[in-house]
C-alpha positions in Angstrom: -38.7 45.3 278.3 -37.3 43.1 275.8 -35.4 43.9 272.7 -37.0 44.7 269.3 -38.6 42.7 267.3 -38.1 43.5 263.5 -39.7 41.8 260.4 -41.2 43.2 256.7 -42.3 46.6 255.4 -45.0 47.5 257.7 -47.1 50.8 257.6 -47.8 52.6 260.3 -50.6 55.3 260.9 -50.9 57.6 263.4 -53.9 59.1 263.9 -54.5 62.9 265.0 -57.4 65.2 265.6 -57.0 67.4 262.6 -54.7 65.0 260.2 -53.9 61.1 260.2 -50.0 60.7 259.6 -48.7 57.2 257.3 -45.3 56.0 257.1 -44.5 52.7 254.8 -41.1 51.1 256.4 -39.6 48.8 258.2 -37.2 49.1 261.2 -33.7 47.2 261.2 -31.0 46.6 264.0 -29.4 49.8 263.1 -31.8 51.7 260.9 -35.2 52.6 260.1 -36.1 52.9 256.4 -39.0 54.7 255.0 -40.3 53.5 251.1 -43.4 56.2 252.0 -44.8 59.1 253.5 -48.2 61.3 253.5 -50.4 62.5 255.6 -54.2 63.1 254.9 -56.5 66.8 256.8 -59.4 65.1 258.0 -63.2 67.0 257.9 -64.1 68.5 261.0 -65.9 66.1 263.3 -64.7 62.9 262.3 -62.1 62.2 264.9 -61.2 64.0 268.2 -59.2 62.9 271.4 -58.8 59.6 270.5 -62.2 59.2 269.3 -63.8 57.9 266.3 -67.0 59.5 265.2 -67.6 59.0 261.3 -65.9 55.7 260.6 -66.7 55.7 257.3 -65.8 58.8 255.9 -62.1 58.2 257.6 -62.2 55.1 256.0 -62.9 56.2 252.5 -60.0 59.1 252.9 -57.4 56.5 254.3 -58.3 54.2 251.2 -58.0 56.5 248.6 -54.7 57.9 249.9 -53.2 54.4 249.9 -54.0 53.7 246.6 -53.1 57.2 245.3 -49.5 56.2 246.8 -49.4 53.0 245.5 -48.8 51.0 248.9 -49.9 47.6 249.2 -48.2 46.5 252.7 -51.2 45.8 254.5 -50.1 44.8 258.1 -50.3 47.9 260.0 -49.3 49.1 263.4 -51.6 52.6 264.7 -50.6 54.7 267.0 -52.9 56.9 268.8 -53.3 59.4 272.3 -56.1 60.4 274.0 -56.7 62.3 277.4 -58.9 58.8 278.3 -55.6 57.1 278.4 -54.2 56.2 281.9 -51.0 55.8 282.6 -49.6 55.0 285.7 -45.7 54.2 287.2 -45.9 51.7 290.1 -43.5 49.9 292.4 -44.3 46.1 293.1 -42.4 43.2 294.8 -39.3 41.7 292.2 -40.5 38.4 290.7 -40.0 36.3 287.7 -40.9 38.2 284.5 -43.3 35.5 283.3 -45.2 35.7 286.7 -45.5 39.8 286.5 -49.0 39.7 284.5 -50.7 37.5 287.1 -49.3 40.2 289.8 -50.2 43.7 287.9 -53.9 41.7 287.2 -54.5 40.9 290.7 -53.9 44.4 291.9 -55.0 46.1 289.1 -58.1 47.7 290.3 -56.4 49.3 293.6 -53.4 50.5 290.8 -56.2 52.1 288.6 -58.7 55.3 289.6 -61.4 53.7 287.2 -62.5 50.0 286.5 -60.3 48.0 285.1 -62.5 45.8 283.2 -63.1 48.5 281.0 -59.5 49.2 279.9 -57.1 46.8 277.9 -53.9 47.5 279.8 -50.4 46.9 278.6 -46.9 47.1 281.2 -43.4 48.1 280.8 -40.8 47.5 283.1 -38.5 50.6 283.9 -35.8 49.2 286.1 -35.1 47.4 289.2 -34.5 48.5 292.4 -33.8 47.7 296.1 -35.8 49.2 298.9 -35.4 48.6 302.8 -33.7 45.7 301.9 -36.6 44.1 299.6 -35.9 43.9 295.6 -38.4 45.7 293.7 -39.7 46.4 290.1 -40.8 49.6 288.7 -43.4 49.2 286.4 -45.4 51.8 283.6 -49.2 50.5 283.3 -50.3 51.9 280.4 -54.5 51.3 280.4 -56.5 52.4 276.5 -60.5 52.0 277.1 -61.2 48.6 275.4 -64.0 50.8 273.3 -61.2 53.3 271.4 -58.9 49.5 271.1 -62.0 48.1 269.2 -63.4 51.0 267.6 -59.6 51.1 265.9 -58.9 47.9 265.0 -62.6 48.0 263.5 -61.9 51.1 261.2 -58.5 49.6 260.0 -59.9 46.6 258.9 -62.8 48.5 257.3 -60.0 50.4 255.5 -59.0 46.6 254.1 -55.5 46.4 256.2 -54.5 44.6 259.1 -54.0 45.7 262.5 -50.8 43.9 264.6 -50.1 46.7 267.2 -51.9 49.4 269.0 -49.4 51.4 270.4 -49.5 55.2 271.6 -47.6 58.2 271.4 -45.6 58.6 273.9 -44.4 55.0 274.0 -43.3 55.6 269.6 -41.2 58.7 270.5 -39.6 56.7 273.4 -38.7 54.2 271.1 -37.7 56.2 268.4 -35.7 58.1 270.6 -34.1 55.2 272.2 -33.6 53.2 268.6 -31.4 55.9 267.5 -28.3 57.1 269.5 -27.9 60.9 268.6 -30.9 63.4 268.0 -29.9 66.5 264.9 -26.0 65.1 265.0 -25.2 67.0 268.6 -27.6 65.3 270.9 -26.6 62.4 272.6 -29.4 59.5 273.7 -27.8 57.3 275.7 -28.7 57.8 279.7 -30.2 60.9 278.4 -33.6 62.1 280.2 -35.4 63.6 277.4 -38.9 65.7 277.4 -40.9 65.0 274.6 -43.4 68.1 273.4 -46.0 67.6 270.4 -47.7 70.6 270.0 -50.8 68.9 268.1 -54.1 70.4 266.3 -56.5 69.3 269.0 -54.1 68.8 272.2 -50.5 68.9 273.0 -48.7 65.3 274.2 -45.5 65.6 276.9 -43.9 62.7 277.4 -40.5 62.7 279.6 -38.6 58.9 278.4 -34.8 57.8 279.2 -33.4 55.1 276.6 -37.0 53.6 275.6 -38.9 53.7 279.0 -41.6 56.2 279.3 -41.4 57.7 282.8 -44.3 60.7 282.7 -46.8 60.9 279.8 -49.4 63.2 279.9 -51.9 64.9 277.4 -52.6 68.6 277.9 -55.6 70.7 276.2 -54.1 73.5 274.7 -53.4 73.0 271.0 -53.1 74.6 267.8 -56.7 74.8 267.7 -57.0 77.1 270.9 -54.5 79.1 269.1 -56.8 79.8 266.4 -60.0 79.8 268.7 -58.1 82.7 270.7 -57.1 84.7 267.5 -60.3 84.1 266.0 -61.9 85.8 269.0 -60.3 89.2 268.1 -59.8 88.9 263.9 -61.6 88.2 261.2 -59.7 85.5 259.4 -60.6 82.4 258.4 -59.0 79.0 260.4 -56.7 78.6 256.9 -55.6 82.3 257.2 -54.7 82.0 260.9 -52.3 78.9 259.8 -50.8 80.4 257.2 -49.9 83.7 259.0 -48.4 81.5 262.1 -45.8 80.5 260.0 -45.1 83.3 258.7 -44.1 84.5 261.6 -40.3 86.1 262.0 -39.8 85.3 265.8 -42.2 84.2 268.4 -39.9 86.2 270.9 -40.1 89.3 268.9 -41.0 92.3 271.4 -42.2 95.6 270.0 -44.5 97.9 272.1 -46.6 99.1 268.9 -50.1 98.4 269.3 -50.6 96.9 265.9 -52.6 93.8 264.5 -49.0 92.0 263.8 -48.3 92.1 267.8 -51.6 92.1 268.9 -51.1 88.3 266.5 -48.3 87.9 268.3 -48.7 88.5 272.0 -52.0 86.2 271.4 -50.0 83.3 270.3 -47.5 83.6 273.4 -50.3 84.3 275.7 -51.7 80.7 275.1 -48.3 78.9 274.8 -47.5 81.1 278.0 -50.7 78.9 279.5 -49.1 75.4 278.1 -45.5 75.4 279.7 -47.4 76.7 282.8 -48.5 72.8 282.7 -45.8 71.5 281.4 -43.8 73.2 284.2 -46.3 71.6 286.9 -45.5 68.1 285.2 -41.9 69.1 285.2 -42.1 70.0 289.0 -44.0 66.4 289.8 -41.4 64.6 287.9 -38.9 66.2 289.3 -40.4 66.5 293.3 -39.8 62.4 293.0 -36.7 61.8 293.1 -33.7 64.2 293.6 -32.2 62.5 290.8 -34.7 63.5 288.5 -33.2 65.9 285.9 -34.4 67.0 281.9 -31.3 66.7 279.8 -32.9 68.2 277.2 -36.7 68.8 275.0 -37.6 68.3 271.6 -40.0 69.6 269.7 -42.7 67.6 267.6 -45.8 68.4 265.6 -46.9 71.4 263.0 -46.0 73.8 265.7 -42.4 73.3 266.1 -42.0 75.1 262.6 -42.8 78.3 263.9 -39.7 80.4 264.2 -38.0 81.0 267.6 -40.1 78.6 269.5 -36.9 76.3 270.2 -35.5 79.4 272.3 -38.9 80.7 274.2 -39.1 77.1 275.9 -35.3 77.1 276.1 -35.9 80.2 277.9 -38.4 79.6 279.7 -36.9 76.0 281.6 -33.1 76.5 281.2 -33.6 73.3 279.5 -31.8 72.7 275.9 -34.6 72.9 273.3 -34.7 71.8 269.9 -36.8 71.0 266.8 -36.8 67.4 266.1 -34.9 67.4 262.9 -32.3 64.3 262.7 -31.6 61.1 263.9 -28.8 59.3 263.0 -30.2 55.9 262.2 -32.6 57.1 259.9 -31.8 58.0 256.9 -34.9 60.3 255.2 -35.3 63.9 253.8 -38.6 64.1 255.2 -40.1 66.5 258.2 -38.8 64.8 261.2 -41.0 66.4 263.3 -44.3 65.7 261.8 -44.2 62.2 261.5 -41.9 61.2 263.8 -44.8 59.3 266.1 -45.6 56.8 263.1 -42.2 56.5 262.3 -41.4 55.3 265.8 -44.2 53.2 265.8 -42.9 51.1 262.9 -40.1 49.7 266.0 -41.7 46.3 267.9 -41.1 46.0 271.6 -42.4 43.3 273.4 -43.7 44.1 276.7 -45.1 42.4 279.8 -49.6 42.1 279.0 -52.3 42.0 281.1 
């Protein structure tokens, strides 16, 4: 991986299920700075897992928005996650950098479980090693279907801007993570093994990263929406209702025995995060089965859901891992919630990597 690239105010969108997330900034040697920040609730149907399915009408909303802020950067850098993307950490033969591409295409369709020719894949090198006496490279293939690529870069030029980088999630919060050297003023990055949780509207994103390389990234189903689907199931509220009373919440660990509709609220919400760390502790286990090296130093928290009270200590609770709420990093400098747009914000940070 080589070192960041950094030029002019860029924006940077980053593009969910139930909301599309823009930052206008640009990322220095030593700090990020942010001129902007909104994000925009999209209509149902228009965008899910990665998936475009009314171009137009995002189009319009992303429009309007940017001229209601007054921004008129137009080079833009998306960031997006879908459970179509593959990623995959191999172990090839050591060989000059500029020759690794020709390597990784040549193998590329035993490396991959689907057909290559139908995914635009990008590689990271994790590290070097030495095995049996043989030098070795460890490398992350990251592989987006060439359809969801185009069908993006399509709908940001149809919003009038243009696109330099396609990057996803996990690979902004590694950088983000890795561009700054203490996480809420305690936290220390460097050699740090940090798990990565974004408890999003449609899904929820884990990524496990140390100092910029993404080592497990995976996308799991339950989101805030199966929250609301499971409530919904036994109240009569309205989606809007639902939200509003989830943060409203005093503590998610909160145990009373009364059979009444706040605990019945409650006990439904940690039912289905109950069913989330249950995959996130089978990730946990396969990353850590690996090697016996393979620690968590500590989790942070991203997305709407990390504003509900007490959920720092249920998943501190539940792993013996340090938990916390993404809140502060030290090389950026901005009031805003961390948490919510940290994804875009890391994606305004250029790293050059090794193509197909």
């Amino acid at each position: 991986m080589k070192l960041p690239s950094f030029g002019k105010k860029v924006i940077s969108i980053d593009f969910g299920g139930n909301e599309i997330k823009v930052i206008e900034g640009q990322a220095a040697k030593n700090s990020i700075s942010i001129s902007k920040a909104f994000s925009l609730k999209l209509p149902q149907d228009v965008y899910f897992d990665g998936e475009i399915l009314n171009k137009d009408v995002i189009a319009s909303l992303v429009k309007e928005e940017l001229k209601k802020n007054k921004i008129r950067t137009d080079k833009v850098h998306g960031i997006i996650n879908s459970s179509e993307i593959i990623t995959r950490a191999v172990s090839l033969p050591k060989v000059p950098e500029k020759d690794l591409p020709s390597v990784i295409s040549y193998q590329l369709d035993e490396m991959l479980p689907v057909d290559s020719d139908d995914y635009i894949v990008n590689s990271l090198i994790l590290g070097y090693f030495t095995e049996d006496g043989a030098d070795k490279v460890n490398v992350l293939l990251i592989g987006i279907p060439k359809n969801m690529v185009l069908e993006h870069l399509d709908l940001i030029k149809e919003i009038g801007l243009r696109p330099e980088i396609l990057d996803h999630q996990g690979n902004a919060i590694a950088k983000l993570l890795n561009h700054n050297s203490l996480v809420n003023e305690f936290y220390n990055t460097s050699e740090m093994v940090v798990a990565s949780i974004d408890i999003g509207y449609s899904n929820s994103k884990l990524t496990i990263a140390k100092e910029g390389a993404v080592l497990v990234t995976r996308v799991l189903d339950t989101g805030i929406k199966t929250i609301i689907n499971n409530i919904s199931s036994l109240y009569d509220y309205t989606e809007e209702e639902i939200e509003e009373k989830l943060f409203d919440i005093d503590d998610i660990n909160e145990g009373n025995e009364e059979f009444t509709d706040y605990y019945r609220f409650l006990n439904t919400i940690r039912t289905t995060l109950d069913n989330l760390m249950d995959e996130i502790d089978m990730i946990f286990r396969y990353y850590t089965s690996r090697e016996t090296s393979n620690i968590i130093n500590y989790m942070v928290l991203q997305g709407g859901f990390a504003n509900i009270k007490g959920i720092e200590n249920m998943f501190s609770n539940r792993f013996a891992i340090p938990t916390v709420k993404l809140k502060k990093l030290d090389r950026l400098k901005w009031d805003g919630d961390l948490s919510k747009y940290s994804n875009a914000i890391g994606g305004l940070i250029r790293i050059e990597g090794v193509k197909k």
